[in-house]
C-alpha positions, 0 to 999 in steps of 0.5 A, a space after each residue: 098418179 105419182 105425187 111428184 113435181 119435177 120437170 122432164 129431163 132429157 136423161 141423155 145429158 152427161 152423168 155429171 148432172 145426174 145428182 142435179 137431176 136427183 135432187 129436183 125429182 126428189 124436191 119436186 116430189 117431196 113438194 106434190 106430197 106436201 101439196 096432196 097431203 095439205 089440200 087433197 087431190 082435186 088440187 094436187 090433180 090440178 097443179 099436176 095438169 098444169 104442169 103436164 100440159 106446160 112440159 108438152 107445149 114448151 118441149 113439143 110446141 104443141 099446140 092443143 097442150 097450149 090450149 088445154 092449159 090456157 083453158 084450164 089457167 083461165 077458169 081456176 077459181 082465185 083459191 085454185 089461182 092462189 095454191 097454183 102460184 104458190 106450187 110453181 113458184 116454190 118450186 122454183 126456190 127449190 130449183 134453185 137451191 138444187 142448182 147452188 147445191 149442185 155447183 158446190 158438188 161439181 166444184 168439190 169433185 174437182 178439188 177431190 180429183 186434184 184437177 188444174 184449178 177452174 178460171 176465176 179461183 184464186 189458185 187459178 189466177 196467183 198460177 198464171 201470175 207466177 207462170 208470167 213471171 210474176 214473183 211472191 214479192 211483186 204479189 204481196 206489193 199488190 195487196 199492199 195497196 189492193 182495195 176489193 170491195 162489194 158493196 150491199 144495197 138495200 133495192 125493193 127486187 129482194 121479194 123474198 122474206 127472211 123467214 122463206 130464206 131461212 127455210 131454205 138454208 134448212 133445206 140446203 143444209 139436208 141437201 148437202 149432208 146427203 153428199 158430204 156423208 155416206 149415209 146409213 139406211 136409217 141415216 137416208 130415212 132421218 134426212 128424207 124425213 127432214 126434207 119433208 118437214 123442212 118443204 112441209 114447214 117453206 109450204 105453209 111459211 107466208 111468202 109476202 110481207 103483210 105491212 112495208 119494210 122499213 130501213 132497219 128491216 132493211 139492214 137486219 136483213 143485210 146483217 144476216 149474210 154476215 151470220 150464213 156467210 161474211 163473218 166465217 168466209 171471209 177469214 177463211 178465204 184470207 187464210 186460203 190466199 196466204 197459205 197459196 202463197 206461203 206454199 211458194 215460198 215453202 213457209 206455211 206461216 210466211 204470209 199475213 197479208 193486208 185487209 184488201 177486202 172488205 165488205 161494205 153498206 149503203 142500206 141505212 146511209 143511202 138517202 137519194 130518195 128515201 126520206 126514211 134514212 135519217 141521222 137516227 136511222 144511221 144511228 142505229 144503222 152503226 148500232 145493230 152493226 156493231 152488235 153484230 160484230 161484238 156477239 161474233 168474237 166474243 162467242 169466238 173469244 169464248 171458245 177459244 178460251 176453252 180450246 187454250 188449256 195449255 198449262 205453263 208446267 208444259 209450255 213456255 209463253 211469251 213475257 208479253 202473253 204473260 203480262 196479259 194473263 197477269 192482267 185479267 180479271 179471271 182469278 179462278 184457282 182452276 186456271 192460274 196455271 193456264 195463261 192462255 186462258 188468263 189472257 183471252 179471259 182477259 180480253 173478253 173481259 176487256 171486249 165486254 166492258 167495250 160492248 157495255 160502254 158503246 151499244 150499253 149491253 152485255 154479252 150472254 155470258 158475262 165476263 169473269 170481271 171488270 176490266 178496261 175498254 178497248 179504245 179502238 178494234 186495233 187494240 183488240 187484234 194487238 192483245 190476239 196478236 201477242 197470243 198468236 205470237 207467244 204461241 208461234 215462237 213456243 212451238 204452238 203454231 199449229 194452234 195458230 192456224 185455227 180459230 185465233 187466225 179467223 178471229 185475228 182476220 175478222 177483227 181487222 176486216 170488220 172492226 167494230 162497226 162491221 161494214 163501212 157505211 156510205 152515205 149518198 146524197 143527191 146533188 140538188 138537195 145539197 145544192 138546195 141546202 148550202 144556197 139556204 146556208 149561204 143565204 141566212 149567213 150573207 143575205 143577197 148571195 143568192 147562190 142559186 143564180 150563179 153560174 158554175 165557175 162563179 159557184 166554184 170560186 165562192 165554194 172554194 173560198 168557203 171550203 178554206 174558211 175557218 168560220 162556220 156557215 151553220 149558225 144555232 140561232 138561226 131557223 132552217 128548213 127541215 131538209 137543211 136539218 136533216 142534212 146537217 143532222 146526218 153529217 153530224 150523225 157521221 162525224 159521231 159514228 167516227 169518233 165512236 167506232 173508228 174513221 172506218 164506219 163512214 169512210 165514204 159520202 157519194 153525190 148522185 146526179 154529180 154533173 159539175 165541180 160545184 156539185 162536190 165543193 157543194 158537199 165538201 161545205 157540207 163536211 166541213 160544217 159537221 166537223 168532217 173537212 178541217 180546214 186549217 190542216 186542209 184535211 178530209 176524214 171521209 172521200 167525196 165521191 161523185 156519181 155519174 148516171 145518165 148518158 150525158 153525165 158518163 160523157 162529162 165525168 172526165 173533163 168535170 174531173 180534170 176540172 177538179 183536180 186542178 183546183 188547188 184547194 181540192 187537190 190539198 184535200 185530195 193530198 189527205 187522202 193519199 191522192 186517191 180519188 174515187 169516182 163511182 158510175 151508174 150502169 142503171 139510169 145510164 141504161 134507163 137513159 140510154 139502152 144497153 148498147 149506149 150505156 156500155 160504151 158510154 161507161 166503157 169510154 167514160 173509164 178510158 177518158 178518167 184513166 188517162 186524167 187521173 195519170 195527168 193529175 197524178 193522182 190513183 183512180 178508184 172505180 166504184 161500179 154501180 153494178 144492178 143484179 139484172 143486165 138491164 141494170 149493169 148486171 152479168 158476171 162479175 168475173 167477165 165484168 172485170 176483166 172486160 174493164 179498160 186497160 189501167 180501169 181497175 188498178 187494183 182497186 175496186 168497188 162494186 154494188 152488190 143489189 136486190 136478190 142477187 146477194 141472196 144468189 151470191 151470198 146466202 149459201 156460204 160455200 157460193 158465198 165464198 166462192 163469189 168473194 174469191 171470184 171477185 178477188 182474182 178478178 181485180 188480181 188478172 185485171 191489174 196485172 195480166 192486162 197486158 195479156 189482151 191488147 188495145 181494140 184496134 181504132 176501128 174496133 173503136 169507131 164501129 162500137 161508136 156507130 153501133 151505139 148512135 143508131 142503138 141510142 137513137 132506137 131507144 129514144 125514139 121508141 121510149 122516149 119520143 113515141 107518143 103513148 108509150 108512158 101509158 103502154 109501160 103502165 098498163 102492160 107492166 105489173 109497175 103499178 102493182 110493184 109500187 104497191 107490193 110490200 118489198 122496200 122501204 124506197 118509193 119505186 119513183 123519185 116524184 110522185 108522177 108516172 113519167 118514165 125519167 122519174 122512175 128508179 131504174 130498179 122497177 123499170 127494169 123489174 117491170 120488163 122482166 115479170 112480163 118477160 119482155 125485158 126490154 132495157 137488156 136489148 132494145 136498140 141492138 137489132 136495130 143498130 146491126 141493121 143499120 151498120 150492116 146496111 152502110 157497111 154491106 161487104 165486110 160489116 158482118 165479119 168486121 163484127 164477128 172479129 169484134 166479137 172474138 178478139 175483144 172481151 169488152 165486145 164478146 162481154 156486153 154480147 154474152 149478157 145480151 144473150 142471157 136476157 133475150 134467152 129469158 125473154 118470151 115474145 109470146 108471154 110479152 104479148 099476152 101482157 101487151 093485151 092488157 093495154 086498153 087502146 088497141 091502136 096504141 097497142 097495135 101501133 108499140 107491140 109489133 115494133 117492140 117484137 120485131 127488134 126482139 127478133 133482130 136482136 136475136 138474129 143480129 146475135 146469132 149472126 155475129 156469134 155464128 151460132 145456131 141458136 142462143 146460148 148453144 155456147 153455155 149448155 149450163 144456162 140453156 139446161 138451167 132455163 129450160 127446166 124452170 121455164 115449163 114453170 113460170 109459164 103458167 105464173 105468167 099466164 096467171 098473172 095476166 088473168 089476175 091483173 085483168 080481174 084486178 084492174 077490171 075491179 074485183 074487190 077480192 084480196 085474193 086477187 090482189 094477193 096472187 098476184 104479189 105471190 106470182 110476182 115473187 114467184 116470177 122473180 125467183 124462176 128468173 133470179 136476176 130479174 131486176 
C-alpha cells in the first residue's frame, strides 16, 4: 500500500487548481510516511482504512463503508484513538497551509499576467474611484481623517500552540520556494527533504498546552504576528498605496500619506471577566510591546547604516543631515567621510539610550556611544526624515524608497508601544466602585438606589468637580483597588510611551448615560479627565451587546451628547465619538437573523443622532471569526454596512484562529490588511453606487427577524431542559477544561446558558457540527412569512436578495455555516444526552429547522444546492470533510468513555487533541 494521505479529487476540476492538488498529495504522503515510519504499518494501515472508508461513504453515501468505518472507530484501542486523531487533524493544518499557499499563487499569476485588479485590492478600489470622478485630491482629503483599524483579541477558540504554528511557517516557506524558483533536480530533492523534516519535526510537536495560558502567553503570542507580518507588511502595504497614487499624478515620490491604519490590542487591557488582567499585567503588557518595537528598528537602523556608505567626496547632504552626523557619537576614523552613517550612527545611538531609559535594556549590539534620549517616537521619525530629505534633494531618491521608507512608515504606525492598548470594563463593576467612592467621601449617598436621571446629574456634577474622590487615608475594596490601580497604570503608560498606547476605555454592558459618566469619574481620578480645561486623554467608548441594549444604544447616545458636560469633553476629542456593537452576545441573545438586523437598524438609528448632534461617528465592530458570532468576510462586511455607517472610520476585532487565518502568513496577511482598506475606502465614497432598501425591504426584514427571534427564544430560552441538552450533547464541559486561555468559558460560576461567553457557546455548536447559533430561527421565520404572504412572499424575497448587499451578506454567511453543518454527525452527539424523552423531545425539532433553513435558503437563492454559487468553499469543504468525520465520531466515542468514567489520560487527552483537530478542519469555528 502507498504511503500517502491525501483526499480523492475529482482531476475533472479546472487545471487552475492543479498545483493545489499537488501540494495535498505531496503533504498527504510525506505525513502517511512520517506515520509508518514512526509507528509501523499496523498503524499506518489503520489510519489508511479509515480514511478509505470515509472517502467512500461522504462521496458515494455508502452505506456498508459507513459501517465499516464505524465499526472500526468504535473498536480502536485509546493509543490507536490517540495517533488516529492526531493523522486526521494534522492533515487538516496541512490542508490548510495548501489552500493559503494556493491563494497566494493564484493571485501572483494574476499580477504576472498583468489581469484587471481583483475586487477588494487597493488597485481595484482607487480604479472605480477615479473612474467616477473621484480626483487624487479628494482621495488624499480622505486619508486625511481615515481611521482603519483591526483590533487583535485574545479568545480561548486559538487551540493551537506557537510552537505547532511556527512549524507550520517552515512548512509554508518549502511550499512557496517550489513556486517562486525554477528548482534544479538537486534544488527539488533538498526541498523534498526539508518537507519531510519540517512534517517529521510538526508530527512528533506536542499539539496541547500541558498547563493554563496566562495573560502575557497570551500577548507574547499576539506579538508574533508583528514579527511573521505587521511590522514589514504594513510599510509595505503604505508604500503600495502612495505609489498608486503617486502614478496618477505622474510623480512616484508625490504621495506621503497619513498613519490611517494601524493595528490595535485588547490582550493585556480587556478585564471584563478576566481577573487576570491587572495594572501589572498592562504594565508589562505596554513592556514586552515596546520591546518589540525597539528590537525592529534598531536591527533596521543597524542595516541601514550599513547599506548608506556614501561618502561626501561623491555626494552632497543637506546642513540639517550634516548637523546629524556632527552629533553622533560614532568618531571612528573609517567612517568620518560618510555622514549617512554618522547620522543613523547617531540615531541608533540615540533609539539605545531610549530602550535602556524605558524597558532598562540594551540592544544586541551596542550603540557606538552614548547619546541623548528620544523624548517621544516623533523625534525618532524627524531625525529619519532629514535623511530621507537630505537624500531626496541630492539626487539619492532612489535609496529613499527602501529600507528608510519602511522604517520611516513604522515608526509612525507602531511608535514606541507598538499596538494601542484598549482597556475595557464592565459597566456593573465601575457602577459598584464609584457607589463605594461616592459612599467613603459623602456617606448616605447611596448611589446605588438612585434612579438613572438622578445618577446622571450627580455624576455630572462630580465629573466638573476639581476635587478628588479617592482619598489615601481611606481603606477600599480590592476591586475599587484594582480599578483605580489600572486607571492609574494607564495614565503612566501615556506619559511613558506617548498618549497613543492607551488611547481607548470600553464600557461593556453599557445600557444608559450613567454607565459612561460612571467611567469618566473614574479617569477623572487617574489624572486621565481634566476637569479645569474639561478635557479627555482617552475616548469613553460604550459597548452595546444583547438585543435590548443595540435597541437602546441611539437614543441613550442622544441622550449623552446632549448633556453639556459630556459634550465639552466630547469637544477635546475633536467631536468624534466612538460607539463599538457586539455581534456575539447579541446573537447569543437573540439569533442570527435578529442580531443582524437588530445591529443593522442600530447603525441607521446612531447615523442620523450623531448628524444631529454633529458630532462624527466611529463604529468599532466587535466582529467574532465564526458567523455565529458576527464573523463572515470582512469585505462584504463592510460594504454591506448602512449608508453614512463607515464614514471612513472604522474598527473591527480581529478573535481567536482567525488572526492565525488571516495574519500568519505575510503575504495572506497583507492581502487581508489591504482588503479591509478598500473596503472602508468603497463604503465611504461608492455608497451612493447602491441605493436605499426600499420601505418594504425594511418592514419584511422586520417581520423576518420577530418570528426568527421568537424561535430562538423559545427553543433555547424557554424550552424546558434545553440548558441540560447543551452540556451534555456539547464538548462545553471539556473546553472549560481544555488549556486554550487565560478567561473562564463563564462570566459566573453556574451553567446557565446567559452566563455563558459567546465564544464557547459558539465554540461548543461548531465541534458537534450542529452550529446552531449561525441559523436557527431562519427556517422558521420564512416559513412563517411565507404563510401570511402566500403570493409574492417568496419573490418579495428573492429580490431582497438580489438587489440588497445587506440581505445577500447575512445569506451568504448563512450558507457557509449550514455547508459545515452535518445533521447526521449532530445526531450522533445528541446520543450522548442521557434522558432520552428529552433527547427526543430537542433533537428532531433542532433538525427540522436545519433542514428549513436549508431549504428556505436554496429557495431564495434559486439555487440547487448550498454554495453551488462559491465552487472554492464547495471544493475547500469537501476535501477536508472525508477528515473530520472520523474525529467527530471519535469524539463521540471518547466523551462516552470519559463521561462513563474511565480514569485513563489518554482518554481525556483525545479528546482535547480531536477538539484541536476539529477546529483546524473547520477554521473559523467559534
Amino acid at each position: 500500500m502507498n504511503a500517502h494521505l491525501h483526499p480523492k479529487i475529482d482531476l475533472t476540476e479546472d487545471d487552475k487548481d492543479q498545483s493545489l492538488r499537488d501540494d495535498i498529495r505531496r503533504l498527504g504522503r510525506i505525513l502517511g510516511d512520517t506515520v509508518r515510519n514512526q509507528h509501523g504499518d499496523q498503524i499506518f494501515d489503520l489510519i489508511e482504512t479509515v480514511r478509505q472508508n470515509s472517502i467512500r461513504f461522504r462521496r458515494d453515501a455508502d452505506e456498508a463503508a459507513r459501517e465499516a468505518l464505524e465499526s472500526t472507530l468504535d473498536t480502536l484501542t485509546n493509543d490507536q484513538t490517540t495517533q488516529v486523531i492526531r493523522a486526521f487533524s494534522y492533515f487538516s493544518h496541512l490542508v490548510n497551509l495548501a489552500e493559503d499557499q494556493h491563494h497566494i499563487r493564484r493571485t501572483r499569476k494574476h499580477l504576472i499576467a498583468g489581469s484587471a485588479p481583483r475586487a477588494g485590492s487597493l488597485a481595484h478600489t482607487i480604479e472605480s474611484l477615479y473612474n467616477t470622478g473621484h480626483s487624487t485630491q479628494q482621495l488624499l482629503d480622505f486619508f486625511q481623517t481615515a481611521e482603519v483599524s483591526p483590533v487583535l483579541t485574545a479568545h480561548p477558540t486559538e487551540v493551537q500552540r506557537k510552537s505547532i504554528l511556527n512549524c507550520q511557517m517552515v512548512i509554508t516557506r518549502l511550499l512557496d520556494e517550489r513556486d517562486r524558483m525554477q528548482l534544479t533536480p538537486e534544488e527539488s530533492a533538498a526541498n523534498e527533504e526539508a518537507l519531510n523534516r519540517a512534517v517529521l519535526t510538526l508530527w512528533q510537536t506536542r499539539m496541547l498546552r500541558t498547563s493554563k495560558l496566562s495573560v502575557l502567553d497570551e500577548v507574547e503570542n499576539g506579538l508574533s504576528f508583528y514579527d511573521y507580518t505587521f511590522l514589514r507588511e504594513l510599510p509595505s502595504l503604505y508604500a503600495g498605496l502612495e505609489d498608486l497614487l503617486s502614478s496618477k499624478e505622474g510623480n512616484m515620490q508625490a504621495i506621503d500619506l497619513p498613519s490611517f491604519m494601524k493595528m490595535g490590542s485588547w490582550i493585556g487591557g480587556d478585564r471584563d471577566g478576566n481577573p487576570f488582567v491587572t495594572a501589572s499585567v498592562l504594565e508589562k503588557t505596554l513592556a514586552m510591546q515596546s520591546n518589540r518595537a525597539f528590537t525592529f528598528y534598531l536591527g533596521e537602523l543597524h542595516t541601514l547604516g550599513s547599506q548608506l556608505s556614501m561618502a561626501t567626496l561623491l555626494v552632497n547632504v543637506s546642513p540639517d543631515l550634516l548637523a546629524l552626523a556632527q552629533r553622533s557619537p560614532d568618531h571612528s576614523p573609517h567612517r568620518s567621510d560618510e555622514p549617512y552613517r554618522l547620522a543613523v550612527s547617531g540615531i541608533y545611538a540615540r533609539l539605545a539610550k531610549t530602550y535602556k531609559q524605558l524597558l532598562d535594556a540594551e540592544p544586541a549590539i551596542l550603540a557606538s556611544g552614548d547619546a541623548e534620549a528620544y523624548t517621544s517616537a516623533e523625534e525618532l521619525v524627524a531625525d529619519l526624515d532629514v535623511v530621507h530629505q537630505s537624500l531626496f534633494d541630492n539626487g539619492s531618491a532612489a535609496l529613499t524608497r527602501g529600507r528608510l521608507r519602511h522604517l520611516r512608515r513604522a515608526v509612525r504606525v507602531f511608535g514606541f508601544y507598538l499596538a494601542p492598548i484598549d482597556l475595557r470594563q464592565n459597566s456593573d463593576v465601575h457602577e459598584r466602585v464609584v457607589a463605594e467612592l461616592l459612599e467613603a467621601a459623602n456617606p448616605g449617598t447611596n448611589y446605588l438606589q438612585l434612579n438613572e436621571e438622578q445618577r446622571v446629574v450627580l455624576l455630572a456634577e462630580e465629573i466638573a468637580s476639581t476635587r478628588p474622590l479617592a482619598s489615601p487615608y481611606l481603606e477600599y475594596s480590592e476591586e475599587t483597588q484594582s480599578e483605580l490601580a489600572i486607571y492609574r497604570g494607564a495614565r503612566t503608560a501615556q506619559l511613558s510611551y506617548g498618549k497613543g498606547a492607551v488611547p481607548n476605555c470600553i464600557i461593556s454592558k453599557t445600557d444608559g448615560v450613567s454607565d459612561m459618566l460612571e467611567l469618566a469619574v473614574l479617569l477623572k481620578e487617574a489624572g486621565l479627565l481634566h476637569p479645569l480645561e474639561g478635557s479627555l486623554d482617552v475616548n469613553i467608548i460604550p459597548l452595546f451587546e444583547t438585543i435590548g441594549d443595540l435597541q437602546n444604544s441611539a437614543p441613550a447616545m442622544d441622550r449623552l451628547l446632549a448633556l453639556p458636560a459630556y459634550a465639552r469633553l466630547l469637544a477635546s476629542r475633536g467631536n468624534a465619538q466612538e460607539v463599538m456593537l457586539g455581534y456575539s452576545d447579541s446573537n447569543k441573545d437573540g439569533g442570527f437573523l435578529t442580531s443582524g438586523w437588530e445591529l443593522y437598524k442600530a447603525e441607521l438609528d446612531l447615523v442620523t443622532i450623531f448628524a444631529k448632534h454633529q458630532v462624527r461617528l466611529r463604529l468599532f465592530h466587535g466582529r467574532g471569526g465564526s458567523v455565529g458570532r458576527g464573523g463572515g468576510p470582512s469585505y462584504q462586511a463592510i460594504l454591506a454596512q448602512p449608508a453614512g455607517a463607515v464614514q471612513g472610520q472604522i474598527r473591527l476585532t480581529e478573535q481567536g484562529e482567525v488572526i492565525t487565518a488571516k495574519y500568519g502568513n505575510p503575504e495572506v496577511g497583507r492581502r487581508n490588511l489591504e482588503v479591509l482598506a478598500a473596503a472602508t475606502l468603497e463604503a465611504s465614497l461608492l455608497s451612493h453606487s447602491e441605493p436605499e432598501p426600499p420601505a418594504e425591504f425594511l418592514k419584511v426584514m422586520e417581520e423576518l427577524s420577530d418570528h426568527a427571534f421568537r424561535a430562538y427564544r423559545n427553543m433555547v430560552y424557554e424550552t424546558e431542559g434545553f440548558e441540560q441538552y447543551f452540556w451534555e450533547s456539547t464538548v462545553i464541559s471539556e473546553i472549560a477544561g481544555l488549556n486554550i486561555g487565560s478567561r473562564p468559558a463563564s462570566r459566573k460560576k453556574s451553567t446557565a446558558i446567559e452566563d455563558l461567553r459567546a465564544i464557547p457557546w459558539v465554540f461548543s455548536w461548531s465541534q458537534c457540527r450542529l452550529m446552531l447559533p449561525g441559523w436557527f430561527g431562519f427556517g422558521s421565520a420564512v416559513q412563517s412569512y411565507l404563510k401570511a404572504h402566500p403570493e409574492n412572499g417568496l419573490q418579495t424575497l428573492q429580490a431582497m436578495f438580489k438587489t440588497w448587499s445587506f440581505f445577500s451578506t447575512v445569506l451568504s454567511n448563512m450558507e457557509m455555516v449550514l455547508a459545515k453543518s452535518d445533521i447526521g454527525i449532530a445526531s450522533r452527539y445528541a446520543q450522548l444526552v442521557k434522558d432520552e424523552a428529552l433527547r427526543d423531545r430537542i433533537f428532531p425539532r433542532l433538525k427540522a429547522e436545519h433542514e428549513a433553513a436549508i431549504a428556505a435558503l436554496t429557495a431564495i437563492s434559486g439555487q440547487s444546492e448550498l454554495l453551488s454559487a462559491n465552487p472554492l468553499l464547495k471544493r475547500s469543504i469537501s476535501n477536508r470533510f472525508p477528515y473530520l468525520s472520523p474525529l467527530n465520531h471519535v469524539q463521540v466515542e471518547l466523551l462516552e468513555r470519559y463521561r462513563n468514567g474511565d480514569p485513563d489520560e489518554r482518554v481525556r487527552r483525545g479528546i482535547h487533541l480531536s477538539i484541536n483537530g476539529i477546529a483546524a478542519g473547520l477554521r473559523n469555528s467559534g
